[in-house]
N, C-alpha and C positions, 0 to 999 in steps of 0.2 A: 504493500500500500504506500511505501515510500514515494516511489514512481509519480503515486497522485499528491503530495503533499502542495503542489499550486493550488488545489482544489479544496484544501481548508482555508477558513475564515483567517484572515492574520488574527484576529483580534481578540477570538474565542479558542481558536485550534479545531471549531467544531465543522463536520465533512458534512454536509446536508443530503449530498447524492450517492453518497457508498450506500450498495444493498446491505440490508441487515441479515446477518446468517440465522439459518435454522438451528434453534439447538434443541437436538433429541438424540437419543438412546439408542443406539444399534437392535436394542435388548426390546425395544417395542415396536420396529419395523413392519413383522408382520399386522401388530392392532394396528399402525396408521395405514399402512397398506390396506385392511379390511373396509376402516373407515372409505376411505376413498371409495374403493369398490361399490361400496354402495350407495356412497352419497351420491358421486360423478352422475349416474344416471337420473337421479332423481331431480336433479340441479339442472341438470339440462333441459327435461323435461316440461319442469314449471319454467324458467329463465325462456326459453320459448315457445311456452304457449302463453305468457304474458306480453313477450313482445309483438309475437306476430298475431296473436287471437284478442287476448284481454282487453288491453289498451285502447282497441279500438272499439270495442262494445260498450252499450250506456250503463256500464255496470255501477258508476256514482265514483265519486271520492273515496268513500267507505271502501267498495268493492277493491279499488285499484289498491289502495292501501293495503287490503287482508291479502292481497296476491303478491307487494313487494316482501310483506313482514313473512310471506310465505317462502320467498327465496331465501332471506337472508335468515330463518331460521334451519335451512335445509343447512349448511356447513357448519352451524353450529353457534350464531350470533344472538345468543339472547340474553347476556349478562352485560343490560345500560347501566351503567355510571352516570346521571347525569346532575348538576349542578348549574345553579344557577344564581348571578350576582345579585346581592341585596334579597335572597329567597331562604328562609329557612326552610328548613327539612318539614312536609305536611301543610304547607302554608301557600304552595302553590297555586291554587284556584283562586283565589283573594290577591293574586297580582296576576294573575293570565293575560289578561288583555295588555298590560304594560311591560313584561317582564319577556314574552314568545314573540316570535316573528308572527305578524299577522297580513292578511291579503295589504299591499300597496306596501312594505316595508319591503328590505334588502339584509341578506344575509352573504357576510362578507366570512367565507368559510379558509380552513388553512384544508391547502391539496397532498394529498398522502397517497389515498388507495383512492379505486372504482369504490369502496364499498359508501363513500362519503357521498356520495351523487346517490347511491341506491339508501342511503340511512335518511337524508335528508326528505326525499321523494316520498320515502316511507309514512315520514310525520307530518311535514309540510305542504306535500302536493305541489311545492314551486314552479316557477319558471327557471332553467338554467341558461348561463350565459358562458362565451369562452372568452378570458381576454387573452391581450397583447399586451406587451413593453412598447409599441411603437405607437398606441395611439389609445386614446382616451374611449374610442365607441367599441360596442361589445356584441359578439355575434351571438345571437339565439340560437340554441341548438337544444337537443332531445335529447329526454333521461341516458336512452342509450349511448349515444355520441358523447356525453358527459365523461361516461363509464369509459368509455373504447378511449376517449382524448388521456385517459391515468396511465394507458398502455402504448402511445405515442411521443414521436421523438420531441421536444421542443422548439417551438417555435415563434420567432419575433416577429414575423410579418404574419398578418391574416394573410388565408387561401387569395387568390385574384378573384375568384366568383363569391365571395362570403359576403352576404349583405349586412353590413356595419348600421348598429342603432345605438343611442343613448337611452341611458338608464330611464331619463327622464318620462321620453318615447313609450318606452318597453312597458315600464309603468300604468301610461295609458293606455294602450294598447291590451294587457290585464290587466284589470282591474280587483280582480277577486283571487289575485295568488300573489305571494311573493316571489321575487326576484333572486336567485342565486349567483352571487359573484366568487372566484377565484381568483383574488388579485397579482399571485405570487406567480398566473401563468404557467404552470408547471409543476409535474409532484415533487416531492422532497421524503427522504426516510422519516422526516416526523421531530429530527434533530435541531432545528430553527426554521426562521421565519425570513424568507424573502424577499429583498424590495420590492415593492408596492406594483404596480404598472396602474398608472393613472387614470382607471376605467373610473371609480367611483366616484371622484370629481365631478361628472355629470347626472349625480344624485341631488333629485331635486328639494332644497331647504327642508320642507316639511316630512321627506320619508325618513322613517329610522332607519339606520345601520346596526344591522346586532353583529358581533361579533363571535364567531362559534369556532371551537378550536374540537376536532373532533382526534382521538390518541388509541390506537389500539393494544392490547396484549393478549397474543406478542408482537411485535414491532416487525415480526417478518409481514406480514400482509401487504406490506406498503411496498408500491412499485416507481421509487426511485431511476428504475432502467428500466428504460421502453423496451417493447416487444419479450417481456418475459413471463410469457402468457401460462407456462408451464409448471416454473416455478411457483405462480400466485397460485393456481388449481392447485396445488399439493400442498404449499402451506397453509393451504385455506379449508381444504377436506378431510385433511388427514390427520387434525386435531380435535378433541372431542368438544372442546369450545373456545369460543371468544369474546374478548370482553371489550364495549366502546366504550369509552370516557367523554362524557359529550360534557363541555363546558360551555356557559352562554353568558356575555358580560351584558352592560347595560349597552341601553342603544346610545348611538352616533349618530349627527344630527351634519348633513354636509354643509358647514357656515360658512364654507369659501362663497356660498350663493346667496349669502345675504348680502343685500345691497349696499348698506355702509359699507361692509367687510371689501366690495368688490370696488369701489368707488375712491375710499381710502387707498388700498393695496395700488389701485389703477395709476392712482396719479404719485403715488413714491416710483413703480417702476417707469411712468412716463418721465419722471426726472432724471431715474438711472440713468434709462436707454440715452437722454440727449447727452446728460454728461459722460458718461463713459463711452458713446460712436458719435457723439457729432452730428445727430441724423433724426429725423419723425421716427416715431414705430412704428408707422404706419406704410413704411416702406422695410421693413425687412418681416419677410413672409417665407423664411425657409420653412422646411417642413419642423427642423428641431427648433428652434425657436418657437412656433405652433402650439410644440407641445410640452413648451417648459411651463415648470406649475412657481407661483406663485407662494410666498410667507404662508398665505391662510389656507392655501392649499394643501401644501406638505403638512403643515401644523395636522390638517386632517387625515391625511392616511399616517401619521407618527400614532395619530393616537388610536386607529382600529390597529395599526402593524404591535405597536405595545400592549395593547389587550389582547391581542392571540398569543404575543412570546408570554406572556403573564399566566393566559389561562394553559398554554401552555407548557407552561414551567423550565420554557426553553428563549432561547435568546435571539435575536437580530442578528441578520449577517448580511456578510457586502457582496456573496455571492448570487448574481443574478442567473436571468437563463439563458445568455450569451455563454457564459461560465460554463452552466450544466450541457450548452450545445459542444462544448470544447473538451468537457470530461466524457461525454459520451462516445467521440471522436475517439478518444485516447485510449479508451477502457474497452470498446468492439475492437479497438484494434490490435491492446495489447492481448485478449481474451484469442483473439486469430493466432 
């Protein structure tokens, strides 16, 4: 692992894109082998007669839900952790409505495994989104394509055919689900928390941000390296359970879009830009410049990016997913 030490944090030491090893016991081979045997078929099963049957029939919310919780109890996933900030234990129904992501809010989730697009789906019933590091709009995509994007390579540029929308948009557009965002663009083993990519920015003032930080054990589940479709099937069937850690802080409120906020900030950086180029801003229209954020900007994703290393009990790192596109370069190749 020397080989990849570019690819830890200076600042932490901590690797965000190393897979996590399995560990088990030669001595129980044959029970996980058993398990699999019998799960794989059954997983398959339901996994597509939801996708290609279910989903499309008017089976309700309810329905669709009793058929995700139906997948994700087939390998073994029914021991929730969940917690949530300012909620005591038993007390939850008496803050539901302030405390949960509800229709017209945004959940700004940390990326691990497929299983966080199928746990979310499960509760929420959302909309999912993909972003980018190259631009603030965010493509709408499907539970499935959610799932299948944990097991793809990374990537900074949307597809050329991918219709780009704002949060704001998408918002209207549903009205009666919430919004899923993955800001960090890319999985990670679980071990920190990514820079930001600027999608949420175009959250409009009054929607909440929750921040949800979802952790499994064991730690193998999460697919850090694309296309290891093999290894997740095994680590994922061939243990007799698993446990999510679902953490959820208070909500975010995007203030870069309140008008003082935007009005003040406007006219400090119209001052920068003449003094430091000489020039209007209104003549420099590169594309990065476009998409640089702003004091009240950053202030905003500092603080959903520190309520996921928080609830995640894990730290900020400087490596992005140019980085991860570099490590994965390195690691198929020294794996060849």
């Amino acid at each position: 692992m020397e080989k990849f030490s570019q690819f830890r944090d200076r600042g932490s030491g901590i690797a965000p894109f190393f897979p996590i090893a399995t560990q088990s016991s030669s001595i129980y081979l044959p029970f996980h082998l058993f398990l699999l045997l019998i799960r794989l078929p059954i997983l398959f099963t339901v996994t597509l007669s939801y996708f290609f049957v279910l989903q499309w029939l008017p089976i309700g919310s309810l329905g669709k839900k009793a058929s995700l919780w139906l997948i994700l109890g087939t390998p073994g996933v029914w021991w929730i952790d969940l917690q949530i900030d300012g909620v005591k234990k038993g007390s939850l129904a008496k803050h539901h409505e302030e405390r949960l992501p509800q229709p017209g809010s945004i959940i700004a989730c940390s990326y691990t495994s497929p299983l966080d697009s199928l746990y979310l789906a499960a509760i929420f019933d959302p909309v999912f989104t993909a972003s980018y590091p190259s631009t603030r709009l965010v493509q709408h995509i499907s539970l499935f394509h959610a799932m299948l994007r944990a097991f793809q390579y990374p990537q900074l540029e949307p597809p050329k055919n991918a219709k780009l929308i704002d949060l704001q948009t998408l918002l209207q557009q549903f009205p009666g689900q919430a919004v899923v965002v993955y800001p960090e663009c890319t999985t990670t083993n679980g071990r920190g928390i990514l820079p930001f990519s600027p999608s949420l920015l175009t959250a409009p003032l009054e929607a909440k941000i929750f921040p949800i930080s979802l952790r499994y054990t064991a730690p193998d589940i999460t697919t850090p390296i694309p296309g290891r479709y093999i290894s997740f099937v095994w680590n994922l069937l061939s243990k007799p359970t698993h446990c999510i850690r679902v953490r959820i802080a208070e909500s975010v409120h995007n203030t870069s879009q309140s008008p003082a906020i935007r009005t003040s900030t406007s006219q400090i950086e119209r001052e920068m830009l003449y003094d430091d180029r000489g020039s209007s801003p209104d003549t420099l229209l590169s594309s990065e410049d476009a998409e640089s954020m702003n004091v009240a900007e950053k202030r905003v994703l500092d603080k959903v990016a520190e309520a996921l290393a928080r609830l995640g009990r894990v730290k900020r790192v400087g490596l992005g997913v140019k980085d991860k596109d570099e490590f994965v370069k390195a690691w198929t190749k020294q794996r060849r």
